[in-house]
C-alpha positions, 0 to 999 in steps of 0.5 A: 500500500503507497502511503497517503497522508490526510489531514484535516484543517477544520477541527478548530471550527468543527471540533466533533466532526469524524472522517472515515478514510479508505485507502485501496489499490489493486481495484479491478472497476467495472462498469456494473454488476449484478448482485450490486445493483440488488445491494443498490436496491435494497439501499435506497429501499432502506433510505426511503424508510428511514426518510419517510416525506420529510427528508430534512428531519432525519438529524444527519440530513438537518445536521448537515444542512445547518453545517452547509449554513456555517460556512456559508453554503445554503443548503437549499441551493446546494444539497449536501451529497447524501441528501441529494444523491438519496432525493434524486435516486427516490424520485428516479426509483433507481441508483444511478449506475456509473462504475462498482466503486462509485456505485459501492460508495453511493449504496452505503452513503444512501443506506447510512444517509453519510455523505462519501466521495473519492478520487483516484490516487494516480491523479492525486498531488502530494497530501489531501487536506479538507481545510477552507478555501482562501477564495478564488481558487479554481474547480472544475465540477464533475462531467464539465470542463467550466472552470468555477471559482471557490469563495472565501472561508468554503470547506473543501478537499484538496491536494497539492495541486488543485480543488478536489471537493467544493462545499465540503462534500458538494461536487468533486472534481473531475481531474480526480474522478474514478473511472474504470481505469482506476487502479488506487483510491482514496475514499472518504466517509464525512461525519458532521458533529452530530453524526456519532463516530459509530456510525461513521465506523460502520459505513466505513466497515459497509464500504470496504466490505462491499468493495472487497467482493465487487471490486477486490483490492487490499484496503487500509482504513482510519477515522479522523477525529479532533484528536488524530488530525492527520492520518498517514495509511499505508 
């Protein structure tokens, strides 16, 4: 396992925040896979019942939302990841289908309602950090090359090199997105203050499971939290 170092520069304004980490090499991504679209099913089916009609009453969607307002994102304009992937997929009926890793990690994130994300590690530059932009930083949005600006004090992953999330957990880039040639990936399982560090825990533990039969791989795992900041796997 290459080393990869993580760090996390926001704990001093989000001090209960926990971010599950999976390092993975030797994937093998397809385009789909059946026994992974009946897990897909089951997921959003499991989603809808916790959900019911009001999407925003569930506390890891409302605590998301209030972390979207804390730094300047309304949520109402811009969904954090889970609640949009899971609104989108209940009114589609379905689980969109883009690859087995980016499939396995939008199951657990609707079936644990926890925003996730990832990028392949061979177009990765140096450290990922999740810290706050100093503004007009450049991002390229998944699926388009129109280039788009941060604004100051915004939370976003980053490398070395460029913006790899906007809003936290909005839209990842499309530099370092996972496609079928990827071979090594870093994912990350985001947990806002009032999402305890168990369940974060237990979509990291979903995630890697369901990667290993779909995907295969050897994978290494940590969660970082106020007291374990930065994180080196390898």
């Amino acid at each position: 396992m290459t080393a990869m170092r993580y760090i996390v520069e926001v704990f001093d304004r989000y001090p209960a925040v926990h971010i599950g980490v999976l390092a993975a090499e030797g994937l093998t991504v397809k385009r789909s896979d059946a026994a992974l679209e009946r897990t897909k099913r089951e997921a959003l089916s499991v989603a809808g019942e916790r959900l019911g009609d009001t999407p925003t009453r569930h506390p890891f969607i409302a605590s998301w939302r209030e972390t979207y307002k804390s730094f300047g994102t309304k949520p109402g304009d811009y969904r954090p990841s889970a609640e949009a992937l899971v609104r989108r997929s209940l009114r589609n009926g379905s689980l969109p289908t883009i690859n087995t890793v980016v499939d396995a990690y939008n199951a657990v994130s609707v079936r644990h309602l926890i925003p996730m994300g990832g990028f392949d590690l061979d177009n990765i530059e140096g450290d990922i950090r999740l810290r706050f932009s100093r503004g007009c930083e450049a991002f390229t949005p998944l699926g388009s090359d129109k280039i788009e600006t941060t604004y100051e004090g915004e939370a976003v992953y980053a490398d070395d090199a460029r913006i790899l999330t906007r809003r936290w957990n909005y839209r990842d880039c499309d530099e370092t997105k996972i496609t079928g040639e990827t071979r090594g990936a870093a994912l990350f399982i985001d947990g806002s203050e009032s999402i305890p560090r168990a369940a974060v825990e237990a979509a990291l533990k979903d995630l890697e499971k369901l990667l290993r039969e779909h995907c295969g791989g050897e994978y290494a795992s940590a969660v970082a939290s106020s007291d374990n900041n930065e994180i080196i796997i390898r």
